[in-house]
Steps between C-alpha positions, in 0.01 A plus 500: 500500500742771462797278714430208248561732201792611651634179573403429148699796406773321628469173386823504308718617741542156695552297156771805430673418794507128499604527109787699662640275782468246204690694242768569790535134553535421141750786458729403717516113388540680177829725619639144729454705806294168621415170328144395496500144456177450331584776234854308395371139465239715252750636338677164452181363401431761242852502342510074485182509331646846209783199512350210403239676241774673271724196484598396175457100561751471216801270537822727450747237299801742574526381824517090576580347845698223585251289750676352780141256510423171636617319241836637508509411832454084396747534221777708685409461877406749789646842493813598487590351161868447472663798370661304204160382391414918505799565328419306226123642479688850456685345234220334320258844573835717311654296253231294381190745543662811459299678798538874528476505865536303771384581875476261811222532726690266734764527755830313490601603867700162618825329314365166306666195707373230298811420315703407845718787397532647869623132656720422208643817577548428866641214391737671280593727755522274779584080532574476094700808468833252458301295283644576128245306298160614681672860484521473135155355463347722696695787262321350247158515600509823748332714211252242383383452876496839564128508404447915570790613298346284201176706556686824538673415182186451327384877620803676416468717204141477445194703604414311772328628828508369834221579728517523895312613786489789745306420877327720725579258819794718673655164682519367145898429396569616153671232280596501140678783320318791347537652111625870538215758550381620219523883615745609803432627879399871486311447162219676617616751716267583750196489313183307702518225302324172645751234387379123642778408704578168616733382844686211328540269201569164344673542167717222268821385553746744424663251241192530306404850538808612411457278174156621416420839303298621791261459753160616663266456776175260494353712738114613489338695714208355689255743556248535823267251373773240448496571102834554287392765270814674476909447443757741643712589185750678713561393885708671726772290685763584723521856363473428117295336229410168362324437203161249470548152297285610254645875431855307458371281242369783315849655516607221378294441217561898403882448530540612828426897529491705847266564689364862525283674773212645364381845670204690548640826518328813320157283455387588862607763655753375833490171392810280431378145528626192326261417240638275205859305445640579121713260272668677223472270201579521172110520405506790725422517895281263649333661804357218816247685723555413847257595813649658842635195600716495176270170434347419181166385480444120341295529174391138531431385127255284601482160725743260576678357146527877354895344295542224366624243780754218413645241732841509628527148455426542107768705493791398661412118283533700169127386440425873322516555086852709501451907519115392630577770772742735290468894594299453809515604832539221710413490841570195718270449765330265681076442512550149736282586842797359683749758437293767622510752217093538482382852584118651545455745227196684358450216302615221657478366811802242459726696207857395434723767551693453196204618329480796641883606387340419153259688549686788569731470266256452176351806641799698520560473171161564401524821708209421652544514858207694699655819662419599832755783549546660877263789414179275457489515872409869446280434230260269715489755776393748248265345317387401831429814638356668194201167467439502869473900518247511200270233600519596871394828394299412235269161596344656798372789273339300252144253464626103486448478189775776405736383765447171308590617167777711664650172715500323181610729286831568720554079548452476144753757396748383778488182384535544142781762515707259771441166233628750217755657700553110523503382181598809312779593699628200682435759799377325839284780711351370801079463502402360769488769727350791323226222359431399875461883640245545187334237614455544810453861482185383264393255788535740754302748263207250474493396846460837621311562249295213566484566867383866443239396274350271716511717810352819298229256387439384897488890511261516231252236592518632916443870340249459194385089572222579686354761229636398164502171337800268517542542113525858535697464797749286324476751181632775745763331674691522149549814525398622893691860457193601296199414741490704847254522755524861557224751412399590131263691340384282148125373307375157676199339510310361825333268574245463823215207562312440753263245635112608563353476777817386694350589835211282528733209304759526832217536782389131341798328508722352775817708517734218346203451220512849396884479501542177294247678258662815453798347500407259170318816351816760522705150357293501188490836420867594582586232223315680283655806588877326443400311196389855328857659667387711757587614785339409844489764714274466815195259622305752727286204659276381216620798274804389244724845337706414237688743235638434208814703322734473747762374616518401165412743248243372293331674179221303503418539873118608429422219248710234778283667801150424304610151419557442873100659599357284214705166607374602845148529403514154304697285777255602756186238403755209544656638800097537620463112455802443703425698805101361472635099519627654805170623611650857506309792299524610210736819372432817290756755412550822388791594339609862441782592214676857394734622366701837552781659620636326898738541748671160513789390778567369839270682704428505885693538839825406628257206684317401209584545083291383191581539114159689397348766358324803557295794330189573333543227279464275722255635728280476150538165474413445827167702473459287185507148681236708748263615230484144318189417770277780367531400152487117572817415279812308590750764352524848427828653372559904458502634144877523520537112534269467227704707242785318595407130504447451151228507279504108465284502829144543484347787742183631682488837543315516813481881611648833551546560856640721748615320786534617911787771505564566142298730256656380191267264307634190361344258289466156663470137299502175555699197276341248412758282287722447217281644169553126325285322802262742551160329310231688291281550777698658689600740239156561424389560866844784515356682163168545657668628841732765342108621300410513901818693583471758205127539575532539854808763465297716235195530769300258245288345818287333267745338303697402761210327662390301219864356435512440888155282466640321221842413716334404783259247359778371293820488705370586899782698638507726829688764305157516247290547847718786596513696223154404446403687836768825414261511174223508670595740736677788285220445287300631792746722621708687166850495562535827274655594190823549673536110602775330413373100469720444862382339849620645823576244787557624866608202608768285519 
């Protein structure tokens, strides 16, 4: 017993150091020092589902694209268009609409041929060179053919923006001409700054770029799970900076300001990362969070069709209302499957890329891009360790249904401070990982938990199951610290019976008879015993001890312990019926109760131990059972037993006795039931026995025998015949004045 309390003791140190190995794991996924797999594609999960609940779903009309759609395709033809036919869409999208913006989300990487420019120019150069008139015709109609420098034409001057590509495939050949970068090599000094940077690219012809107002990449970043959440504003490439498609569109709408590195410095201390990119306007500064990979984070406004869409085709026929489109951001783009440009987003499998330019760029200006600066990193790995040390510490210390209320109290607090850290603050702080290490810290709690319970109650039931009744056993295991099998002194009440005449009931029975009967007769009276919560201590052959009061302290052990003798007394005429169908003999008891102060423990030899009890208490109620043959009753209880069992139970008082090694005199009775069954005549036949009692006790012979006449012819009774013959003999034979009303026995 005492190893199981000590391993009791320690029943939170193994959920303590599991909680540990799991906050260590969780820490460093927190701090990058290793990636747990699991815990990211939570995290993605987690901030796609923020995403897609905070949406506006409103249509932002600042922002229209040009569709490149199927049905441009059957009015114009496949892709590429001739560059004419785009010229004149520039023209129409300028003059006649009066568009603020313009950006491309296409590439214009190869010369246009389709005017049979570069033959009539080998031509020109070559077999015709002598040839005056084709010379002067081809004069004529060099500029017209020259389909490019009509569309570079069409740029020049206006805010257009050309888009191109950067690749990560280092046997890729760069093509195309790059804008200049946006900020120069050395920038950034040597600051750890994780720019994206890319091995080659495919840009516009220079004809063109040089024409346009500026350019930017269509790059997205594609994140482990094959999502684009994100768009590098700034890249790094060879050495210096280029600018993203939809960053040089918002220069362009604000007139073209710098860009400006934003700093950390002074807000924590030996920290200098890159947080934000500034544009000085005339409104005032207009700050663009950006995470460590100088990337900002797509606020999707909601599913595919977020702007208003029109077709390319519409356009370049002149089919809109004049100035439909005037002051708007136009983006042209393409949402045809065949060109490729469909991306899996948060909330879109199949998204058109253009879209999410536009979405950038509305939310640019609606400064609402979600900030995830460098230092978050730090942030997770604190709040990390500061969860998973408090409920490490804490769960194993507490009952389930605390740790339940704690668990939930922390997941409900992470949650709602990461959703309004969210909404609130456009700030994105990773969750998953501090709400999977409360978790499982909480399932580890409860396992152990669990599994402790359940062995402390095998414990229990291998300990106390043999004594105590499963309810009580069950009632204990709760809270097994309290209940020990090691010696105490406290009150109890026993309980012995025994069958009369036991002897001569074994000598006539076949060995396996007398043990199927004894066996049926100890089953019905130890449920008894259990159904009135007591405790089974011993069967000494046909004897039964029980005690009641312990383990489990009970206030009413005395009134429980006559129950028991009473249910005893009444079960035994059916249990007589059963063991006579089986031609076995009938049973009588006697049943001994008192109540008094015991020795109570796990008592006996290193061979051998029993949870009993000893001391004068109980060798009372064992003289008790013994004296119940002389006065011919069922039951007698001490007068201890009877002041304690409630007043609700109807007694006999039976004698005053002193028994075999004890010269104390204690008043003996027997119950007889529950006051509200007991009928008239019974109560009649106890009124004239207590006139017998008093008579007898006050040396009033004549009295006494009188009453005793009247008893006996009334309601026969061994006890009447006994104290029937006392009478008669101290009637003979004067005790004295001296006498106190007791009877000496001087046996057991």
């Amino acid at each position: 017993m005492k190893a199981m309390r000590r391993l009791l003791a320690r029943r939170s140190l193994p959920p303590f150091l599991f909680g540990l190995l799991l906050l260590t794991l969780m820490f460093g996924h927190a701090a990058h020092w290793w990636r747990i797999d699991i815990v990211s594609r939570l995290d993605a999960i987690i901030y796609d589902a923020r995403l897609r609940l905070t949406m506006p779903e409103e249509k932002d009309e600042r922002i229209v694209i040009v569709d490149i759609d199927e049905r441009s395709f059957t009015e114009l033809g496949h892709w590429p268009w001739r560059r004419d036919v785009l010229a004149g869409m520039v023209d129409e999208l300028f003059v006649r609409q009066r568009i603020a913006v313009l950006g491309f989300d296409v590439v214009f990487a190869e010369a246009d041929t389709s005017s049979g420019l570069a033959t009539l120019q080998a031509l020109a150069e070559g077999p015709l060179r002598n040839e005056a008139g084709f010379q002067a015709q081809f004069a004529r109609l060099r500029d017209e053919l020259d389909r490019d420098a009509r569309f570079a034409a069409a740029l020049r001057g206006r805010p257009v923006i050309l888009g191109y590509y950067f690749s990560s495939r280092e046997d890729a050949v760069s093509s195309g001409m790059l804008p200049p970068p946006v900020l120069p090599a050395g920038m950034f000094g040597d600051r750890p700054i994780a720019f994206t940077r890319w091995h080659s690219h495919g840009a516009n012809l220079p004809i063109l770029q040089q024409a346009a107002a500026g350019g930017g990449h269509f790059n997205s970043l594609v994140d482990f799970d094959g999502i684009s959440r994100r768009v590098p504003l700034l890249v790094e490439y060879q050495g210096a900076y280029q600018e993203a498609l939809s960053l040089a569109m918002l220069r362009a709408v604000l007139g073209q300001p710098p860009i400006r590195p934003g700093y950390a410095e002074g807000r924590i201390a030996g920290y200098g990362g890159l947080e934000w990119l500034e544009l000085p306007t005339e409104q005032g500064t207009l700050r663009l969070p950006v995470d460590e990979n100088v990337a900002a984070l797509v606020p999707f406004r909601g599913r595919r069709g977020s702007f208003p869409y029109v077709s390319a085709a519409d356009v370049i026929a002149g089919r809109l209302p004049a100035g439909a489109l005037a002051h708007r951001i136009v983006l042209v783009g393409t949402s045809a499957p065949g060109l490729m440009d469909l991306r899996a987003t948060p909330v879109d499998p199949a998204f058109p890329g253009v879209e999410i330019h536009a979405n950038l760029i509305s939310a640019m200006l609606d400064g609402r891009l979600k900030d995830k600066p460098a230092w978050v990193l730090g942030a997770d790995a604190v709040q990390t360790l500061l969860v998973g040390l408090l409920l490490a510490v804490t769960l194993p210390l507490l009952s389930p249904l605390m740790a339940t209320l704690l668990w939930a109290g922390v997941t409900l607090t992470l949650v709602a401070a990461n959703f309004a850290l969210w909404h609130a603050g456009n700030l994105v702080l990773p969750l998953a990982g501090v709400l999977l290490l409360a978790t499982l810290l909480y399932v580890l709690d409860m396992s152990w938990g669990y599994f402790v319970e359940v062995r402390s109650k095998r414990q229990f039931a291998s300990l106390f199951g043999q004594f105590v009744p499963p309810e009580l056993v069950e009632e204990m295991a709760r809270d097994p610290e309290h209940y020990s099998m090691e010696g105490r002194r406290a009150d109890l009440t026993v309980l012995f019976s025994d069958v009369r005449d036991f002897t001569a009931i074994a000598e006539g029975l076949a060995p396996e008879a007398l043990a199927a009967l004894m066996n049926t007769y100890h089953g019905t009276m130890t449920d008894v015993i259990r159904r009135q919560r007591g405790t089974l201590d011993k069967y000494i052959g046909d004897a039964i001890m029980a005690f009641w009061g312990a383990p489990i302290a009970d206030q009413a052990h005395a009134r429980q312990a006559v129950l028991a003798a009473l249910e005893m007394q009444a079960a035994l005429p059916e249990l007589n019926e059963q063991l006579a169908a089986r031609g076995w003999p009938r049973l009588k008891i006697g049943i001994g109760v008192n109540t008094g102060p015991m020795t109570v423990g796990d008592m006996g030899s290193p061979v051998r131990k029993a949870y009993t009890v000893m001391g004068d208490a109980v060798n009372l109620g064992s003289r008790l059972e013994g004296l119940t043959k002389s006065y011919g009753v069922t039951i007698l209880i001490g007068e201890t037993t009877r002041a304690e069992a409630g007043d609700d139970i109807v007694y006999r008082e039976i004698d005053r006795v002193r028994v075999k090694g004890k010269d104390q005199a204690v008043a003996i009775y027997e119950p007889l039931g529950l006051a509200s069954v007991l009928g008239e005549s019974r109560q009649s036949e106890l009124r004239l026995w207590q006139t017998v009692l008093q008579a007898y006790r006050l040396q009033r012979w004549d009295e006494a025998e009188l009453a005793l006449y009247n008893l006996q012819r009334q309601w026969p009774h061994k006890l009447y015949e006994l104290y029937a013959e006392r009478v008669a003999t101290l009637k003979s034979q004067p005790p004295g004045a001296n006498w106190d009303g007791c009877w000496k026995f001087v046996t057991k």
